[in-house]
C-alpha positions in Angstrom: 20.7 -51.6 58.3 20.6 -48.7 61.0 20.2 -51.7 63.9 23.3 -53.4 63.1 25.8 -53.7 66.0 28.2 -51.7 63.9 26.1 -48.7 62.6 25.1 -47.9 66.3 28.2 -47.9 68.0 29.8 -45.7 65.2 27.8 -43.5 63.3 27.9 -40.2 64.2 26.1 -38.3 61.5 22.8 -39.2 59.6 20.7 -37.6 56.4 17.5 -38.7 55.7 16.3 -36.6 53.2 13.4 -36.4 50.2 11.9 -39.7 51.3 8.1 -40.3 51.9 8.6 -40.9 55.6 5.5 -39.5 58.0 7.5 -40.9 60.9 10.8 -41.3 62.2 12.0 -45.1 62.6 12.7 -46.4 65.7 16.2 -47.4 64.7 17.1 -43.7 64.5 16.7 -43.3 68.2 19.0 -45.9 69.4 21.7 -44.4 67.3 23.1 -43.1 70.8 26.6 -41.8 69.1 24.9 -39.7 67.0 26.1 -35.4 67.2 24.0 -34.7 63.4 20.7 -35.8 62.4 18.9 -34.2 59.4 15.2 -35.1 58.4 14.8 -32.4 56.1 12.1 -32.4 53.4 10.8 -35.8 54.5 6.8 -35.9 55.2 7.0 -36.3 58.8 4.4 -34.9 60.9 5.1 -35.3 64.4 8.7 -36.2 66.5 8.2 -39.5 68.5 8.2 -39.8 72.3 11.5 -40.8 74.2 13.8 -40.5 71.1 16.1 -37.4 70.5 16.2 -37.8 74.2 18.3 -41.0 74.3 20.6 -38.7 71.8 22.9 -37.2 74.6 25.8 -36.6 72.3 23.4 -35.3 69.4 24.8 -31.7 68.8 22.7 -30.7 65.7 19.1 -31.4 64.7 17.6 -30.7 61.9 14.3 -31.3 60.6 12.8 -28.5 58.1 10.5 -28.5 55.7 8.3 -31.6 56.7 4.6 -31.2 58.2 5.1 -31.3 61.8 2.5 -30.1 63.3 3.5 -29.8 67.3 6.1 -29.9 69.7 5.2 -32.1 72.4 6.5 -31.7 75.9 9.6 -33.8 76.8 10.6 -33.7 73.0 14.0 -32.3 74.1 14.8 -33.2 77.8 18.1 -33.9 79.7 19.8 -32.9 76.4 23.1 -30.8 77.1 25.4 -30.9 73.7 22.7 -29.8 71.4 23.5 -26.5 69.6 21.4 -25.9 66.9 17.8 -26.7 66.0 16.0 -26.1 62.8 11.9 -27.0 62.3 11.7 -23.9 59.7 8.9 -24.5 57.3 6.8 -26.8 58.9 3.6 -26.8 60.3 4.0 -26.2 63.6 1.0 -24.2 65.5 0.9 -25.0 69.3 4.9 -25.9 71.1 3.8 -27.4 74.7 4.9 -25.4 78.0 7.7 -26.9 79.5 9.6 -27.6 75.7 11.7 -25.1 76.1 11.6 -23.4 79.6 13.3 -25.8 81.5 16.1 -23.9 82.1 18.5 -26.9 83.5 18.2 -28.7 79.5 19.8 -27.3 76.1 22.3 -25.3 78.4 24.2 -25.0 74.5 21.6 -24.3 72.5 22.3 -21.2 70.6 20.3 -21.7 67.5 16.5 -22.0 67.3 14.7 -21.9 63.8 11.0 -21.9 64.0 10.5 -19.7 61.1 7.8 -20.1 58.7 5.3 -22.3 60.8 1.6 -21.8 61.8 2.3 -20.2 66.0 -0.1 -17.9 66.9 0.7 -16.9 70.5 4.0 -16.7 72.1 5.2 -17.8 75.3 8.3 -16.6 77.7 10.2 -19.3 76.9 12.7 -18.0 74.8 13.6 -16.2 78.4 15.1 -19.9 79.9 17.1 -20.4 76.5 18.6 -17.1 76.4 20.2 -16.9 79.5 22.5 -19.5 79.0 24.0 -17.0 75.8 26.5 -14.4 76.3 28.4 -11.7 74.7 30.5 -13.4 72.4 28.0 -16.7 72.1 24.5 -15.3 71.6 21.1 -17.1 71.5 19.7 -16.6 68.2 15.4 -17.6 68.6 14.0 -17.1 64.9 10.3 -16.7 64.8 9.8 -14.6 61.8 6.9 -15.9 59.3 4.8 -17.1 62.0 1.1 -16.1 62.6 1.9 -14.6 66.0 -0.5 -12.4 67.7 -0.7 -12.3 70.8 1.3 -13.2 73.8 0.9 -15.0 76.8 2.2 -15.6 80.6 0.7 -19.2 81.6 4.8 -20.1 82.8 4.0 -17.2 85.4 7.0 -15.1 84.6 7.7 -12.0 86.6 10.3 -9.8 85.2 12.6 -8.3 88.4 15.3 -5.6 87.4 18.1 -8.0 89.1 17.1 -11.0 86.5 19.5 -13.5 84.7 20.2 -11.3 81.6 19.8 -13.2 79.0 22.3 -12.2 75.6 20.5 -12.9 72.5 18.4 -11.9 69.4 15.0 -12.8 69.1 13.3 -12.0 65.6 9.9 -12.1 65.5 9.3 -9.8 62.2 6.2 -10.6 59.9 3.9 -12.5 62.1 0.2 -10.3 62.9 1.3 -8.1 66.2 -0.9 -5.1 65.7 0.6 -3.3 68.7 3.6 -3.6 70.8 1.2 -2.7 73.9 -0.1 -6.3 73.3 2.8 -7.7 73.8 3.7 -5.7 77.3 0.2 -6.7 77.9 0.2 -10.4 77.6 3.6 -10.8 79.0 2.6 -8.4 82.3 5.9 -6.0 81.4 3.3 -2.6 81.7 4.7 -0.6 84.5 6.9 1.9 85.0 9.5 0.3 87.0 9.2 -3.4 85.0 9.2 -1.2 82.0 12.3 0.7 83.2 13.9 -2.6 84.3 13.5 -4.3 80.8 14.9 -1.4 78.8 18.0 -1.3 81.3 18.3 -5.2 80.9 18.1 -4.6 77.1 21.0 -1.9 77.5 23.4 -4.4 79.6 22.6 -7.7 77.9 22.8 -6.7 73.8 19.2 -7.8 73.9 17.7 -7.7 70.1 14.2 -8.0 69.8 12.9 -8.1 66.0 9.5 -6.9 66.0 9.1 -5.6 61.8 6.5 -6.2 59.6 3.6 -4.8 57.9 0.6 -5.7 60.2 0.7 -2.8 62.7 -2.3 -0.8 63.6 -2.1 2.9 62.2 -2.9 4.6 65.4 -1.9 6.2 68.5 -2.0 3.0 70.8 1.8 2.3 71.3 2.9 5.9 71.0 3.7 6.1 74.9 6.2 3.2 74.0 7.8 4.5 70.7 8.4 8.0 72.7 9.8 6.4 75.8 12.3 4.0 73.8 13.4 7.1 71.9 14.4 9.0 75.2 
């Protein structure tokens, strides 16, 4: 039914839902008019090659509560109407590289829900998306519920005082961080003058981060952080 001459040149919105689907049929990705695709709570368990990316006018896409287990590089390429994302409640442990830190692709992306997978570490991704926000049309990355860490800098980010300032709010609260020094460690921020330069780029920008939760270390590691945030 989805690969008649009809259905692709006019649907626009599509629901598959509660089915026992592990995959998602070809015929959904030559539905090229397409701006809302839901997948939620389907059995799927990984999103095929070359097919949100011949979506170009797909605006939403949803796809909680399945058993995805990756996010494969190219998954979301070229694509410049998409606004929201949702793979909340999956099982998501390792996103490639380049998924989301190509800054030129999701240039409208504003909502990202990863909560409630498996991630353990945490790239600087969420940088490239959250520039494109701004005052009144924030970013809004949710990675809260994860298994999360420790942090990493393979993308070879540097952070400069005169850098895009990205406007958004990323929530990272309940994952395993045990220090926020592990965080300025993995990502390179320790330094005076980067630290100075983030905390001045959080001033400008309305930058949120979310860091809450229950797993931090009862010591005196991060208390050279807490005291210089609170001056």
């Amino acid at each position: 039914m989805l690969s008649s001459y009809e259905i692709v040149e006019r649907l626009t919105t599509l629901t598959i839902t509660k089915t026992p689907l592990t995959r998602v049929p070809a015929s959904v990705c030559q539905l090229l008019k397409l701006r809302l695709l839901n997948l939620d709570r389907n059995n799927l368990t990984k999103l095929p090659d070359n097919c949100v990316t011949n979506l170009a006018n797909l605006v939403t896409f949803w796809a909680p509560e399945n058993s995805i287990f990756s996010l494969q590089d190219g998954l979301f390429d070229g694509l410049q109407s998409l606004e929201s994302i949702d793979l909340s409640h999956n099982q998501i442990s390792f996103i490639g590289l380049h998924v989301f830190s190509n800054a030129s692709d999701l240039r409208r992306l504003r909502l990202l829900n990863l909560d409630y997978n498996k991630l353990t570490s945490l790239e600087l991704w969420w940088y490239y998306r959250c520039i494109h926000g701004s005052k009144t049309s924030p970013v809004y990355v949710n990675l809260a519920f994860n298994m999360i860490s420790h942090f990493t800098n393979k993308l070879n980010f540097r952070f400069r005082c005169r850098m895009t300032k990205p406007f958004k709010t990323v929530n990272r609260r309940e994952n395993r961080i045990s220090h926020i020094t592990d965080v300025l460690n993995g990502w390179n921020i320790l330094g005076p003058i980067n630290f100075l330069c983030i905390l001045n780029v959080a001033r400008t920008s309305r930058m949120k981060m979310i860091f809450a939760g229950y797993a931090y270390a009862c010591d005196c590691v991060d208390f050279g952080i807490y005291k210089a945030i609170s001056t």
